[in-house]
C-alpha positions as CSV (number, residue, x, y, z in Angstrom):
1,X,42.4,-32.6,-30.7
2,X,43.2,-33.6,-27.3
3,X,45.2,-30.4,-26.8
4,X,42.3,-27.7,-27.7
5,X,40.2,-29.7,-25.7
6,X,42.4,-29.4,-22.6
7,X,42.3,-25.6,-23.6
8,X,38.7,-25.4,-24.2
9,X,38.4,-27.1,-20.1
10,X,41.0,-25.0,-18.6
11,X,39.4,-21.7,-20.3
12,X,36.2,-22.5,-19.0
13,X,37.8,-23.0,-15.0
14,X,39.2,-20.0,-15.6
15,X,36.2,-18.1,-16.3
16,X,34.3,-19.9,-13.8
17,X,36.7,-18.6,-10.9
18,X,36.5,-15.0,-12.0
19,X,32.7,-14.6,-11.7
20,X,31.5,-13.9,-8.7
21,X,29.7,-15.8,-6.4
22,X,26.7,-13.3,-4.9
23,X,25.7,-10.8,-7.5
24,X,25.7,-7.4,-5.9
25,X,21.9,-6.0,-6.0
26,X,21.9,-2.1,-7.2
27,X,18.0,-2.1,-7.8
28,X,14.7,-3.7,-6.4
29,X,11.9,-3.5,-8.6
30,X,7.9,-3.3,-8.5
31,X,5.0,-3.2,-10.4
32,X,1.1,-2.4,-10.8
33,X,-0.1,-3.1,-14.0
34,X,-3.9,-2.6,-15.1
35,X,-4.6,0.5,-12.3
36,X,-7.7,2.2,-13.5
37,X,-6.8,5.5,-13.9
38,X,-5.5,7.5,-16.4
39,X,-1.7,7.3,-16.7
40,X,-2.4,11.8,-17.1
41,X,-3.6,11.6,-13.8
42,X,-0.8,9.2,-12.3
43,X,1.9,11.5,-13.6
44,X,0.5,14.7,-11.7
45,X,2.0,12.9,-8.5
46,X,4.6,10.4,-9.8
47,X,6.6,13.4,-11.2
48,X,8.1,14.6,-7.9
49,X,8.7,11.3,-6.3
50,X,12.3,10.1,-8.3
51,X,15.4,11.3,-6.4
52,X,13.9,11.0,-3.2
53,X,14.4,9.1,-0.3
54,X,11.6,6.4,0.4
55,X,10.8,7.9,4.1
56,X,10.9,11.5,2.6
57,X,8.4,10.4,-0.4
58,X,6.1,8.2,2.0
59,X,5.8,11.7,3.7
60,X,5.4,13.6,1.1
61,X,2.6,11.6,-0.4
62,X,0.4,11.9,2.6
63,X,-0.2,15.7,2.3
64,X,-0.8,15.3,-1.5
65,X,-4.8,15.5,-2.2
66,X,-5.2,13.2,-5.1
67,X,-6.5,10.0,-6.2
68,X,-3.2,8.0,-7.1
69,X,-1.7,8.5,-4.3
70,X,-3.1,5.3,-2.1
71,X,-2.0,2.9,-4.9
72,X,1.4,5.0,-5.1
73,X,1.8,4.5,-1.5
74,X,0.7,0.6,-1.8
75,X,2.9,0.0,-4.8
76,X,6.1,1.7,-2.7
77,X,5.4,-0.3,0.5
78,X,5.4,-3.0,-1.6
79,X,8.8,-2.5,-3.0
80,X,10.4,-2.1,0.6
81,X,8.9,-5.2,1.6
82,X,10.9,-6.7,-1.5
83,X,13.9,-5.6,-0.4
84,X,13.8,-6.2,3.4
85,X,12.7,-9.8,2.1
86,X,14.6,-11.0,-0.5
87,X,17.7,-8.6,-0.1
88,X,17.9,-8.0,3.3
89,X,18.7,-3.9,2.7
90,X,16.6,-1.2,5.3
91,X,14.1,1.4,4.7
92,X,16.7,4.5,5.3
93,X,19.0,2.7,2.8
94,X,16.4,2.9,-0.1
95,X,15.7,5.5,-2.8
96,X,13.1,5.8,-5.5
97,X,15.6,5.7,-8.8
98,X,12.7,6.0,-11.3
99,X,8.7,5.6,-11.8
100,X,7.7,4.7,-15.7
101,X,3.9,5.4,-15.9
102,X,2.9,3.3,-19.4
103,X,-0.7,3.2,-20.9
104,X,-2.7,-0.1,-20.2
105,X,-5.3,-1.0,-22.4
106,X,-8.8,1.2,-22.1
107,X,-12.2,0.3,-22.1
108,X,-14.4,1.8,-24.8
109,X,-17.8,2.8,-23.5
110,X,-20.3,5.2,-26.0
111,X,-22.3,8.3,-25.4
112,X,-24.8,9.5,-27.2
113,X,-24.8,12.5,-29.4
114,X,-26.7,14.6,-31.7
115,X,-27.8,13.4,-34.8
116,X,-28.1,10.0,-33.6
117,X,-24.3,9.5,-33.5
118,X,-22.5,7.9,-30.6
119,X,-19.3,9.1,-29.0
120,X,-16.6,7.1,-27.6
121,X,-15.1,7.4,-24.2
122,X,-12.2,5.6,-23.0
123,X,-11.6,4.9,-19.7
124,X,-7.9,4.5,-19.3
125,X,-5.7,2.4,-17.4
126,X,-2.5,2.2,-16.7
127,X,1.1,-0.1,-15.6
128,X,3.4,1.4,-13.2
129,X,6.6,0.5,-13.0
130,X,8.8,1.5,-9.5
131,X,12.7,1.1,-9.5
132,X,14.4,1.2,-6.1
133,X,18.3,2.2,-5.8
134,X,20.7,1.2,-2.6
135,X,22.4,3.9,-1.1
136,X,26.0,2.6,-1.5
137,X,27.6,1.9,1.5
138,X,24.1,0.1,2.6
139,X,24.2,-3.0,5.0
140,X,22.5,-5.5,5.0
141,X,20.4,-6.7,8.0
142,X,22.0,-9.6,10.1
143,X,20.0,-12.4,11.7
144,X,20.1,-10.6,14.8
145,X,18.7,-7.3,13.8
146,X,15.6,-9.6,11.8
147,X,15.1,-11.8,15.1
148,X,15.1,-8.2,17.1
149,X,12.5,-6.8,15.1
150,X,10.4,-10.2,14.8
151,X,10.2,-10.4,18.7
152,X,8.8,-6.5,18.3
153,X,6.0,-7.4,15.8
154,X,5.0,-10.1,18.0
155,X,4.9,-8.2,21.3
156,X,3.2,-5.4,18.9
157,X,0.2,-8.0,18.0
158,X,0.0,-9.7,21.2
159,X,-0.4,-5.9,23.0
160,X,-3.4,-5.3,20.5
161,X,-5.4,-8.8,21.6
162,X,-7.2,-8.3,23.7
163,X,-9.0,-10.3,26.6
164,X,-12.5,-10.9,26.4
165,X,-14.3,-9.3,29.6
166,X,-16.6,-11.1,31.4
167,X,-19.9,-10.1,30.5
168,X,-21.5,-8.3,33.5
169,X,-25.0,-9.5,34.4
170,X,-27.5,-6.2,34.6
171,X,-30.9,-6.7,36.5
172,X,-33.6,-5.4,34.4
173,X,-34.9,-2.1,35.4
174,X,-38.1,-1.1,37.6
175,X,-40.0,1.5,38.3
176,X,-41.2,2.1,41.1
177,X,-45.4,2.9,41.3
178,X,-45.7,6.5,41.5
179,X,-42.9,7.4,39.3
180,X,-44.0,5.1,36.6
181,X,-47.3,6.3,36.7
182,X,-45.7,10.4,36.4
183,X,-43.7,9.1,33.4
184,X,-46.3,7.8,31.4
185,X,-48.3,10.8,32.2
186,X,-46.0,12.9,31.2
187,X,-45.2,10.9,28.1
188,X,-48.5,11.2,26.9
189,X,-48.9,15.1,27.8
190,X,-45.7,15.9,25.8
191,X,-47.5,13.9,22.5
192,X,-50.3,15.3,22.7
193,X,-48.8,18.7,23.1
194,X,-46.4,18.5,20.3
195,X,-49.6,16.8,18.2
196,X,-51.2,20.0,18.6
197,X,-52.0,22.4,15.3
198,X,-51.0,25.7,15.6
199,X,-52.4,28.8,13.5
């Protein structure tokens, strides 16, 4: 008994030195579940997106004239953000592997029709689902490069404040006798002229 159970512990320090320490990430996932809008619809502009780069679909989806695209391009920022965050991986490194586009749950709302009947209408939702590959050979960022571009975003913000002006003290206008008097002449002329009924 003592035997196996020396076994058992020396099998299990054996397996524990061949797994690795740091699990090597091949995808970075996203979702959007409960979009309202039909998963039809979503597809028309989700179908040319896998394959890409993410800088070359970003691009693409800003000349494309349809309704899905701002949560598209939401839902892919998103992703990024993932992987500078938690990863560490850059932008040029990242491709979009696949999109799944499933049916949410619909809302049933009636029309009527003839006869007195009543038509259903359901207004469709959908769950998005956006996979991210790493380009292999893809570095991650060092503390360096993420101090570098911290320093950026701050001088970025700090160049948008800006300084409240001093608020610069007017004197009310005057007119002076005559030329008030002309203007409300003529202010009165022009009323009555455009008052006037023609034909």
């Amino acid at each position: 008994m003592e035997k196996s159970g020396k076994k058992n512990q020396a099998d299990a320090k054996e397996v524990m030195a061949k797994k690795p320490t740091k699990k090597e990430v091949a995808e970075i996932t996203a979702m959007l579940n409960y979009l309202r809008m039909s998963p039809k619809k979503v597809r028309l502009v989700t179908n040319f997106l896998p394959g890409n780069e993410v800088e070359k679909a970003l691009n693409y989806l800003r000349f494309v004239n349809k309704a899905a695209v701002r949560p598209l391009v939401k839902l892919i920022n998103s992703a990024v953000a993932n992987a500078e965050h938690n990863f560490g991986f850059m932008v040029k490194d990242l491709f979009i592997k696949t999109i799944i586009v499933n049916d949410g749950p619909f809302l049933k709302r009636w029309q009527p029709k003839a006869y007195g009947r009543a038509g259903m209408i359901r207004k469709r939702s959908s769950h998005i689902k956006l996979i991210l590959g790493v380009s292999p050979g893809a570095k991650k960022k060092t503390v360096k490069q993420e101090t570098e571009q911290m320093t950026k975003n701050q001088a970025a913000v700090a160049e948008k404040e800006v300084k409240p002006e001093e608020k610069k003290t007017e004197k009310p206008k005057t007119f002076q006798k005559g030329r008030d008097q002309s203007f409300k002449e003529s202010k009165g002329f022009l009323k009555k002229f455009f008052q006037r009924k023609t034909g």
